[in-house]
MDTraj code that builds the backbone (N, CA, C; nanometers):
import mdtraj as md
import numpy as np

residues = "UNK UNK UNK UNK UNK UNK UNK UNK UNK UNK UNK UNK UNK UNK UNK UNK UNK UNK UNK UNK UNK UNK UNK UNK UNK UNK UNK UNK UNK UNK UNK UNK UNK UNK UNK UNK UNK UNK UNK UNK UNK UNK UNK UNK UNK UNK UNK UNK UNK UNK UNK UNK UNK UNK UNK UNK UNK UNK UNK UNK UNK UNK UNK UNK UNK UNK UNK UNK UNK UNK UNK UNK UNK UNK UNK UNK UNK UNK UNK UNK UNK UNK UNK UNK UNK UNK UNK UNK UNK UNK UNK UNK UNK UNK UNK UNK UNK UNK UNK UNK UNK UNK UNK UNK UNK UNK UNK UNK UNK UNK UNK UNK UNK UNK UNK UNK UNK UNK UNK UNK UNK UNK UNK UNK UNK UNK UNK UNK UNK UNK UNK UNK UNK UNK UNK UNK UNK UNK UNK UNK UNK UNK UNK UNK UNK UNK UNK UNK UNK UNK UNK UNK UNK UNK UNK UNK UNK".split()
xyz = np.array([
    [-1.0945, -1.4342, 0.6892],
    [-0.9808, -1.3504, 0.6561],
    [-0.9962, -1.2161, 0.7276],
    [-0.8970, -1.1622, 0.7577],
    [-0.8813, -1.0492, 0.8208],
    [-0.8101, -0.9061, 0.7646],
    [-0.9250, -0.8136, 0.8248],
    [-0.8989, -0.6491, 0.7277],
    [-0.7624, -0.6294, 0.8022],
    [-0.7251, -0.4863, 0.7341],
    [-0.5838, -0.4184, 0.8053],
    [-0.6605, -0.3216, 0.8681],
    [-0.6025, -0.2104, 0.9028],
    [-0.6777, -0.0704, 0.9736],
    [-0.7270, 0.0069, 0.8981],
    [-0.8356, 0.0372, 0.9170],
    [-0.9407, 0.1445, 0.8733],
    [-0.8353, 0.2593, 0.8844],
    [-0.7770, 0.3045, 0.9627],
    [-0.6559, 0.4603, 0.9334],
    [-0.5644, 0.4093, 0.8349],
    [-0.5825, 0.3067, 0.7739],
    [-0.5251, 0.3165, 0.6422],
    [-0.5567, 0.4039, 0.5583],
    [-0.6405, 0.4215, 0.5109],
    [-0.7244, 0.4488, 0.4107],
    [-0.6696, 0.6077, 0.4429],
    [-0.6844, 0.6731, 0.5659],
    [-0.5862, 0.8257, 0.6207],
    [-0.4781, 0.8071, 0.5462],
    [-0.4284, 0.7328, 0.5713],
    [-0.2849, 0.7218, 0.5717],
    [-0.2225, 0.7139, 0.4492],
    [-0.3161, 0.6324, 0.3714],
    [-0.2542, 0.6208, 0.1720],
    [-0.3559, 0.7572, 0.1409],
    [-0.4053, 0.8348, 0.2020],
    [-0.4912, 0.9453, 0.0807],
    [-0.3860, 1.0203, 0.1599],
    [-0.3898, 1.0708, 0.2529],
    [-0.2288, 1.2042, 0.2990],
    [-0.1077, 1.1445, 0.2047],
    [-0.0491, 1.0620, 0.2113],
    [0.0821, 1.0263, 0.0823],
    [0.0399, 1.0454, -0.0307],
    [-0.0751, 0.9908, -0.0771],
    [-0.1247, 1.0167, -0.2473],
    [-0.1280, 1.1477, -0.2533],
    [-0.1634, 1.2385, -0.1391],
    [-0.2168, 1.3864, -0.1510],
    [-0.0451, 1.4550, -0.1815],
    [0.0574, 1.3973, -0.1039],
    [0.1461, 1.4717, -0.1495],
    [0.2198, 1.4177, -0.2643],
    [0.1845, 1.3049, -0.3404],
    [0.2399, 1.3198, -0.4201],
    [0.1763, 1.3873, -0.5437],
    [0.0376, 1.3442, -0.4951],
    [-0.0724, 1.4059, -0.6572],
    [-0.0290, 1.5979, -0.6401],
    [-0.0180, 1.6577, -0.5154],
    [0.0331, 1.8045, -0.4861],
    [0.1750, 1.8159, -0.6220],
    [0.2197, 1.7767, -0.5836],
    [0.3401, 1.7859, -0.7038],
    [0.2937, 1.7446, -0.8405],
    [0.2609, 1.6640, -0.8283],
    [0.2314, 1.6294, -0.9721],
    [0.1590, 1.7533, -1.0561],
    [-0.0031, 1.7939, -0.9713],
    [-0.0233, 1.8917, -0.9904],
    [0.0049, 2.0510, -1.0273],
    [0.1266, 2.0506, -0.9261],
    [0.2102, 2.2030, -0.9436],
    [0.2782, 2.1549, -1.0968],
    [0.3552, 2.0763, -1.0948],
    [0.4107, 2.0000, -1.2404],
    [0.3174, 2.0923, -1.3209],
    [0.1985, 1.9792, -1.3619],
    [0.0088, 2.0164, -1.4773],
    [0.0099, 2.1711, -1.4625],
    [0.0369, 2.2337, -1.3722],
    [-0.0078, 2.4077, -1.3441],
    [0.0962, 2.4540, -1.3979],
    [0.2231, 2.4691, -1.3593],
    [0.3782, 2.5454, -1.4469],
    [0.3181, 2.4692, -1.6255],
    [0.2827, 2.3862, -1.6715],
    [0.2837, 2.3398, -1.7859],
    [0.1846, 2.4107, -1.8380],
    [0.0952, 2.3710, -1.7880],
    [-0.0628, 2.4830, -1.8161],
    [0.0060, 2.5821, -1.8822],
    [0.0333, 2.6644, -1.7521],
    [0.0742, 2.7893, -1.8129],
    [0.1786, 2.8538, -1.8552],
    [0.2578, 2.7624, -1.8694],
    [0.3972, 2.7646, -2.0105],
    [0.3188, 2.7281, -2.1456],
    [0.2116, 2.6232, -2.1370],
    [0.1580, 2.6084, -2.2828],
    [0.0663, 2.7132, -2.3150],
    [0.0173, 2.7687, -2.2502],
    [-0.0865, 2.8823, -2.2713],
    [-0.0183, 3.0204, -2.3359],
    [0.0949, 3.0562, -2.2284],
    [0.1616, 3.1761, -2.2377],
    [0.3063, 3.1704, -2.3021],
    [0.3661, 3.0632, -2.2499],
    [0.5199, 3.0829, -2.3411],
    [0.5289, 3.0122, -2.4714],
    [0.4800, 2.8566, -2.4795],
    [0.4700, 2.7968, -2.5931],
    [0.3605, 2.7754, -2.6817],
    [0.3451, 2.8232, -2.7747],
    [0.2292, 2.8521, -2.9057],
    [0.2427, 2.7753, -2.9582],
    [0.3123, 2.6944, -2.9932],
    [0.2449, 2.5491, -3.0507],
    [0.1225, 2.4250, -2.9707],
    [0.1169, 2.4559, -2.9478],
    [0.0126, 2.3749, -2.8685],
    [-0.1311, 2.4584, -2.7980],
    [-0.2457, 2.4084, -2.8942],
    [-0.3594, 2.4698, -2.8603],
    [-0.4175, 2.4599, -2.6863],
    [-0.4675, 2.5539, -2.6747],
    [-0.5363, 2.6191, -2.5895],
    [-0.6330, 2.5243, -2.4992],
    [-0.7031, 2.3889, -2.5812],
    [-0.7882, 2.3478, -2.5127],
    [-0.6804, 2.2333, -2.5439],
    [-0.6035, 2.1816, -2.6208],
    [-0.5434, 2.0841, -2.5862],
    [-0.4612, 2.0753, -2.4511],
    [-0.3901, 2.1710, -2.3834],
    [-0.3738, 2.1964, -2.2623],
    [-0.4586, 2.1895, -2.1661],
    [-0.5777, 2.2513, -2.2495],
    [-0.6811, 2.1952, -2.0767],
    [-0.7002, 2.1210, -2.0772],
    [-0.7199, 2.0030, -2.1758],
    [-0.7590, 1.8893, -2.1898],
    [-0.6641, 1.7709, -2.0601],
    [-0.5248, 1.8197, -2.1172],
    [-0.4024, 1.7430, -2.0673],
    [-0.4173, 1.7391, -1.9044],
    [-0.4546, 1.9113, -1.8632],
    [-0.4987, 1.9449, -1.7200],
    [-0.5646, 1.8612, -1.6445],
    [-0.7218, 1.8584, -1.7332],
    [-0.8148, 1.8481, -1.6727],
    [-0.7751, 1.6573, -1.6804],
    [-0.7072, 1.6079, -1.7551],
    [-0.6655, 1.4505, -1.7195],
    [-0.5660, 1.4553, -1.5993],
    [-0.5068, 1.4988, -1.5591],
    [-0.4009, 1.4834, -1.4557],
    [-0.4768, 1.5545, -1.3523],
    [-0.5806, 1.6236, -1.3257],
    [-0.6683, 1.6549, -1.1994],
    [-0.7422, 1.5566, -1.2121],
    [-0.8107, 1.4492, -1.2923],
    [-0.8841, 1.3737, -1.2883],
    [-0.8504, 1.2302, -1.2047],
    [-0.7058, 1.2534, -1.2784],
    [-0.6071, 1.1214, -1.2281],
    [-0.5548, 1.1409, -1.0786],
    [-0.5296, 1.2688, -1.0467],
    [-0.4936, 1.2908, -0.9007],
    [-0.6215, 1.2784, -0.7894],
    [-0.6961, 1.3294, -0.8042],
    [-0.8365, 1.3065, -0.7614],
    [-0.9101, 1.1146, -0.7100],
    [-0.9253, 1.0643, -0.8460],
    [-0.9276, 0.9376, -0.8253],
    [-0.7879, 0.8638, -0.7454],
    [-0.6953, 0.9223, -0.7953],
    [-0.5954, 0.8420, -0.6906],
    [-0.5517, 0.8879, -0.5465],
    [-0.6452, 0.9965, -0.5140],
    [-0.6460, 1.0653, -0.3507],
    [-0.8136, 0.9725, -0.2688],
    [-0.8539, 0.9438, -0.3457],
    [-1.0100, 0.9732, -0.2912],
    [-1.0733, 0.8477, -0.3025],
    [-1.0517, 0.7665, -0.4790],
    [-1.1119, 0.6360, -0.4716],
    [-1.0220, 0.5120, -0.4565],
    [-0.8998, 0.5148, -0.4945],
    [-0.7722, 0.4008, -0.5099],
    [-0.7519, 0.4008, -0.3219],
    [-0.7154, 0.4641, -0.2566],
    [-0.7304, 0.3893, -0.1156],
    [-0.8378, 0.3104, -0.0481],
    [-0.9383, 0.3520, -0.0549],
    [-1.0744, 0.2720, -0.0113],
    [-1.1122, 0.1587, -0.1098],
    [-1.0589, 0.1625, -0.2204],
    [-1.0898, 0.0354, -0.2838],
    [-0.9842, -0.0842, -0.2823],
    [-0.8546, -0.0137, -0.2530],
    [-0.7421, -0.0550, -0.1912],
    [-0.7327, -0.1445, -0.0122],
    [-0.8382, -0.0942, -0.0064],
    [-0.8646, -0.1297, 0.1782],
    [-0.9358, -0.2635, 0.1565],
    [-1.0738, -0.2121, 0.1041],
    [-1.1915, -0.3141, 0.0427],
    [-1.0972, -0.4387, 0.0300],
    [-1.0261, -0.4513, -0.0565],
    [-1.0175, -0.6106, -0.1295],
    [-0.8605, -0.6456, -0.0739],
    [-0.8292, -0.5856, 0.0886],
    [-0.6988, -0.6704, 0.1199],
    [-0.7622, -0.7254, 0.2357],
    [-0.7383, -0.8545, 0.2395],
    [-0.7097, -0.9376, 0.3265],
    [-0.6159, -1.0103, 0.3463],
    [-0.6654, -1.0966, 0.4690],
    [-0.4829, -1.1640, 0.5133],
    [-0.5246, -1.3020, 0.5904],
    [-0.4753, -1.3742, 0.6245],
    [-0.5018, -1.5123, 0.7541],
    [-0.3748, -1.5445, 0.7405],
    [-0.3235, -1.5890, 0.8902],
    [-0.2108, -1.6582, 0.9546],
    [-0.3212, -1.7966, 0.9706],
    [-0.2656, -1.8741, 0.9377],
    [-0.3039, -2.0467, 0.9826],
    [-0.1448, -2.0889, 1.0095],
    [-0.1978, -2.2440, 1.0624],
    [-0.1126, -2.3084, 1.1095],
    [-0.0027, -2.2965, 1.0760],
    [0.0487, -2.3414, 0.9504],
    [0.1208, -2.3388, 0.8008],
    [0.1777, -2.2719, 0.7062],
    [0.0709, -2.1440, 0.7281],
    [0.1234, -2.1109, 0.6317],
    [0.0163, -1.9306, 0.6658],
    [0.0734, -1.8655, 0.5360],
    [0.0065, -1.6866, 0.5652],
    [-0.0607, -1.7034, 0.3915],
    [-0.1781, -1.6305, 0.3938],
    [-0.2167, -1.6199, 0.2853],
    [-0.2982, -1.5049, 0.2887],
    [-0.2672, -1.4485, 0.1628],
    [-0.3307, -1.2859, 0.1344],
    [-0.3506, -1.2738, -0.0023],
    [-0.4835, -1.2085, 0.0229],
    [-0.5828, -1.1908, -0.0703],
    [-0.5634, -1.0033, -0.1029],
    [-0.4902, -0.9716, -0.2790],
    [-0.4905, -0.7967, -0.2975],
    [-0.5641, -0.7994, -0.4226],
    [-0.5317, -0.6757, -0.4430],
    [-0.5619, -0.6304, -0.6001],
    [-0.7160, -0.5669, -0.6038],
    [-0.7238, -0.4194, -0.6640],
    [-0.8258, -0.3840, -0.6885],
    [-0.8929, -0.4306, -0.8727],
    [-0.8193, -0.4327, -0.9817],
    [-0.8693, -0.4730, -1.1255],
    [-0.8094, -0.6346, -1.1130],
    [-0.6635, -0.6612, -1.0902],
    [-0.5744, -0.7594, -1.1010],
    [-0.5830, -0.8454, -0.9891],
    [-0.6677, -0.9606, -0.9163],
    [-0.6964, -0.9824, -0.8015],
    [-0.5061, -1.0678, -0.8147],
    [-0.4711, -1.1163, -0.6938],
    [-0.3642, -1.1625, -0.6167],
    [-0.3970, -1.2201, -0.4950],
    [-0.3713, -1.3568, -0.4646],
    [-0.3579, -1.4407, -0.4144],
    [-0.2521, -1.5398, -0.3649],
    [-0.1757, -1.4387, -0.2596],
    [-0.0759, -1.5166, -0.2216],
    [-0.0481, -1.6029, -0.1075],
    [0.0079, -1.7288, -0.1012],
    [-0.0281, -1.8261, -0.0070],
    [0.1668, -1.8821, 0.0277],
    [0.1754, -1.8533, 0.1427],
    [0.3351, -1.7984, 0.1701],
    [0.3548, -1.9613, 0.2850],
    [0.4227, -2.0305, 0.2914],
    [0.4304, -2.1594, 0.3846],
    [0.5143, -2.0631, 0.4669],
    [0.5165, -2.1478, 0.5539],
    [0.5929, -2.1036, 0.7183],
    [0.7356, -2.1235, 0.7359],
    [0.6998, -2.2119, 0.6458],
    [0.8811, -2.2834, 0.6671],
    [0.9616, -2.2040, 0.5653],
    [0.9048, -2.1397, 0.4526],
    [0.9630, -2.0526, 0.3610],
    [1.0357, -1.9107, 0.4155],
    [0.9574, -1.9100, 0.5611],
    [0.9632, -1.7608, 0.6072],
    [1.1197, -1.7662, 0.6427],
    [1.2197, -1.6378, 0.5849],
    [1.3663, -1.6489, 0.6288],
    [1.3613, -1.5053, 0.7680],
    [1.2805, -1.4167, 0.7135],
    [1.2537, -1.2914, 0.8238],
    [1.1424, -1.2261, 0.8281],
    [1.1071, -1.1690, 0.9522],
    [1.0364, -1.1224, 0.9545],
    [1.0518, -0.9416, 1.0121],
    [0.9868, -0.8412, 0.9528],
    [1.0264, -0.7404, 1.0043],
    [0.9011, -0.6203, 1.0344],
    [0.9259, -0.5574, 1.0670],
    [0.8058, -0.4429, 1.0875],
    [0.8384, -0.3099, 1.0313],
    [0.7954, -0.2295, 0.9795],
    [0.7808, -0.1035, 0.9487],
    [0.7227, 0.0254, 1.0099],
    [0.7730, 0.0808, 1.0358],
    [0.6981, 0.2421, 1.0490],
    [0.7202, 0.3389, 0.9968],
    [0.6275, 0.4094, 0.9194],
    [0.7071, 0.5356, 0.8394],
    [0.6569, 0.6685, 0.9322],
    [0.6523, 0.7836, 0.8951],
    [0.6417, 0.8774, 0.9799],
    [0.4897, 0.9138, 0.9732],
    [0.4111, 0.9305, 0.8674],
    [0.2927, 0.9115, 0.9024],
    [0.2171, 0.7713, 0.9719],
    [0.2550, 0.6909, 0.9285],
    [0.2183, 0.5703, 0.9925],
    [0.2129, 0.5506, 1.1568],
    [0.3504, 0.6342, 1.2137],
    [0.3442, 0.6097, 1.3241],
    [0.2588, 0.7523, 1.3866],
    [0.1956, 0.8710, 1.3517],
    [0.0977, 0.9136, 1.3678],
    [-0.0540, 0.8774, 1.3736],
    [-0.0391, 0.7870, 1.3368],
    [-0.2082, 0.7001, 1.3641],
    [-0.1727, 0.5616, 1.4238],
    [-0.0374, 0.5498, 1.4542],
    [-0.0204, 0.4207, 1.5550],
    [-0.0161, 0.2870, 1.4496],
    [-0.0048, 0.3009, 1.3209],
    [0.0180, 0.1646, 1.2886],
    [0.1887, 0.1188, 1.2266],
    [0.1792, 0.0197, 1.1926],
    [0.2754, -0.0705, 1.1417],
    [0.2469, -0.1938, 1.0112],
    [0.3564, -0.1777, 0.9599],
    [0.3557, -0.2672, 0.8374],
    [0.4267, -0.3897, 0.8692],
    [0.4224, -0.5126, 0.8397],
    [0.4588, -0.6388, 0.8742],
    [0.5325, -0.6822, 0.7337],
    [0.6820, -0.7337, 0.7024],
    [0.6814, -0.7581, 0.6375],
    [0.7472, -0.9051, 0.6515],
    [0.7378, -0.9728, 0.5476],
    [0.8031, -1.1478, 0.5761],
    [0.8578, -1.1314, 0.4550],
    [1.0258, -1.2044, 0.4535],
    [1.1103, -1.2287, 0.3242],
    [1.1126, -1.3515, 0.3304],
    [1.1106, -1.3724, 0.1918],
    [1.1647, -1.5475, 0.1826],
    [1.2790, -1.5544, 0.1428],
    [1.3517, -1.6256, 0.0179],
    [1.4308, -1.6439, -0.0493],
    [1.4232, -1.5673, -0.1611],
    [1.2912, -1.6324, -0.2081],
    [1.1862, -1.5585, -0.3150],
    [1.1305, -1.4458, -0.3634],
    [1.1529, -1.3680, -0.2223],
    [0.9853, -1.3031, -0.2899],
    [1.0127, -1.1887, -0.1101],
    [0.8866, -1.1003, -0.1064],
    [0.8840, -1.0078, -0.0010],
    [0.7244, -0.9983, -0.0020],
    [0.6682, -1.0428, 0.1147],
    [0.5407, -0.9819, 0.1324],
    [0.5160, -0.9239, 0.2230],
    [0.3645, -0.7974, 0.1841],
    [0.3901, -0.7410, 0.3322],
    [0.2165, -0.7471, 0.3814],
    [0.2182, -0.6881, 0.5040],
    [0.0928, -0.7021, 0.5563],
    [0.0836, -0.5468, 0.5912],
    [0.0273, -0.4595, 0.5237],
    [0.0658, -0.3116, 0.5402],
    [-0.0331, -0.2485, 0.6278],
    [-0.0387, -0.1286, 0.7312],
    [-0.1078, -0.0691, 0.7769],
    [-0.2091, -0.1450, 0.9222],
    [-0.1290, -0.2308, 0.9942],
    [-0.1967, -0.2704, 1.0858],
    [-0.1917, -0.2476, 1.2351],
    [-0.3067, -0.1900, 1.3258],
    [-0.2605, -0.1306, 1.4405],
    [-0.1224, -0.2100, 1.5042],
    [-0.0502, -0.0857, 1.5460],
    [0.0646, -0.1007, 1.6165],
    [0.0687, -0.2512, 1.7152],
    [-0.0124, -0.2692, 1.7989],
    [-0.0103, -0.3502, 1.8893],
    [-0.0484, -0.4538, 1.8150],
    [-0.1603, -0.4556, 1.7541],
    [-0.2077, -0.6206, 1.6690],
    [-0.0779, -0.6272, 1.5907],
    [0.0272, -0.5109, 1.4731],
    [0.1377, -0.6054, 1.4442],
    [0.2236, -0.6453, 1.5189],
    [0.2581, -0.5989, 1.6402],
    [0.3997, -0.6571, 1.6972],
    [0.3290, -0.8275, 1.7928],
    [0.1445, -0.8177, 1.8254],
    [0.1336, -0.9530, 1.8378],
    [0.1289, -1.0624, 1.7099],
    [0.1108, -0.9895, 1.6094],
    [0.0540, -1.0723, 1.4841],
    [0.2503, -1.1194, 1.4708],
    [0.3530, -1.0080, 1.4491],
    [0.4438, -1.1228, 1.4413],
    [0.4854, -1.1969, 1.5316],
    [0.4816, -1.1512, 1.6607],
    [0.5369, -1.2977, 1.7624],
    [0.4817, -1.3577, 1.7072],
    [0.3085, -1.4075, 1.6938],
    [0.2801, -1.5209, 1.6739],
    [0.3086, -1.5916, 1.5520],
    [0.3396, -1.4963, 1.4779],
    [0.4239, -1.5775, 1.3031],
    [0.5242, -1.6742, 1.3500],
    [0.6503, -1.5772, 1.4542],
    [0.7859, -1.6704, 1.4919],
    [0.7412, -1.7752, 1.5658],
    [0.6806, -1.7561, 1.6818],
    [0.6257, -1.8699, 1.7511],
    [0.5312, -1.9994, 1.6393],
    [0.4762, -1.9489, 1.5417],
    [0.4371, -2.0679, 1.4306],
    [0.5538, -2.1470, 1.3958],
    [0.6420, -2.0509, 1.3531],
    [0.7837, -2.0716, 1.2800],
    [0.8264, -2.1672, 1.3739],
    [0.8545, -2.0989, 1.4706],
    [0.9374, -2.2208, 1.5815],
    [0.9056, -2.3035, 1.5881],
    [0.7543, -2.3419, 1.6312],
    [0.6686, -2.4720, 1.6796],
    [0.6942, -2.5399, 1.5026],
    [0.6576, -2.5044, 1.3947],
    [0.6992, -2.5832, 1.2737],
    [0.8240, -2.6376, 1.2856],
    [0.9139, -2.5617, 1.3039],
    [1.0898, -2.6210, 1.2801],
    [1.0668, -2.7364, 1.3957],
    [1.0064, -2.7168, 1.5243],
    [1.0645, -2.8856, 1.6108],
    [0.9829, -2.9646, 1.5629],
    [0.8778, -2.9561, 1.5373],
    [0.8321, -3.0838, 1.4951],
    [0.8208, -3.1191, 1.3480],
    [0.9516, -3.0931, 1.2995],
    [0.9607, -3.1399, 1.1444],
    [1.1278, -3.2414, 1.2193],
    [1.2179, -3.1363, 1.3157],
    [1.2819, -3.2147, 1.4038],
    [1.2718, -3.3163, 1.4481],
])
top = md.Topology()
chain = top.add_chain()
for i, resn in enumerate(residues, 1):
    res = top.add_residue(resn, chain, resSeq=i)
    for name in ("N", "CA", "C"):
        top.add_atom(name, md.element.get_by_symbol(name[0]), res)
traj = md.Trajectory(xyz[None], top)
């Protein structure tokens, strides 16, 4: 089975960073509305609340991408695509060829700063994707999906 890109792992901690940034400013205006404007609510119960939402932003900048990297894999075979996620909840998805209705690619704006691309395949069913893989390995990784695709459809012909 095969990893995605190591500048992943860049790439989901800069997005986590801006979203945990907000979240944070959020925890800080609250902080100190509970401290200074609203008196019902004790003093360390606020830090408490703080110090959980820096805890939670932190782990989700720093350890949730690299453990996120760790346990994705992927394989194209003959037949079919199958990918292996999940950091607590493992996932195991095994996608046939002939199911595939499209295939598409992604770039978001950081993404295309470190040169990669996201692969995604729709079925009828369902949407999977193959996220964060150098630019050039995805646009060969999907020809060779369609070219599977194709070579499946004639000889079921």
């Amino acid at each position: 089975m095969e990893k995605i890109s190591s500048k992943a792992i860049k790439v989901w901690r800069i997005s986590e960073s801006i979203v945990a940034g907000i979240i944070l400013l959020v925890a800080i205006v609250a902080l100190v509305l509970s401290l200074w404007v609203w008196n019902w609510l004790p003093w360390w119960v606020s830090l408490i609340i703080f110090g959980f939402f820096l805890y939670s932003c932190i782990f989700q900048i720093w350890l949730f991408p690299a453990l996120k990297y760790k346990y994705f894999r992927y394989q194209v075979m003959d037949d079919e695509i199958k990918i292996h996620s999940g950091i607590w909840i493992k996932k195991q998805v095994a996608v046939p060829l002939f199911r595939v209705q499209n295939i598409d690619t992604h770039v978001g704006p950081l993404m295309k700063r470190f040169g990669l691309k996201s692969i995604t395949l729709r079925t009828s069913a369902e949407k999977i994707e193959i996220p964060e893989l150098e630019a050039d390995k995805a646009d060969v990784l999907r020809n060779d999906i369609r070219a599977l695709i194709n070579e499946n459809t004639r000889q079921e012909i």
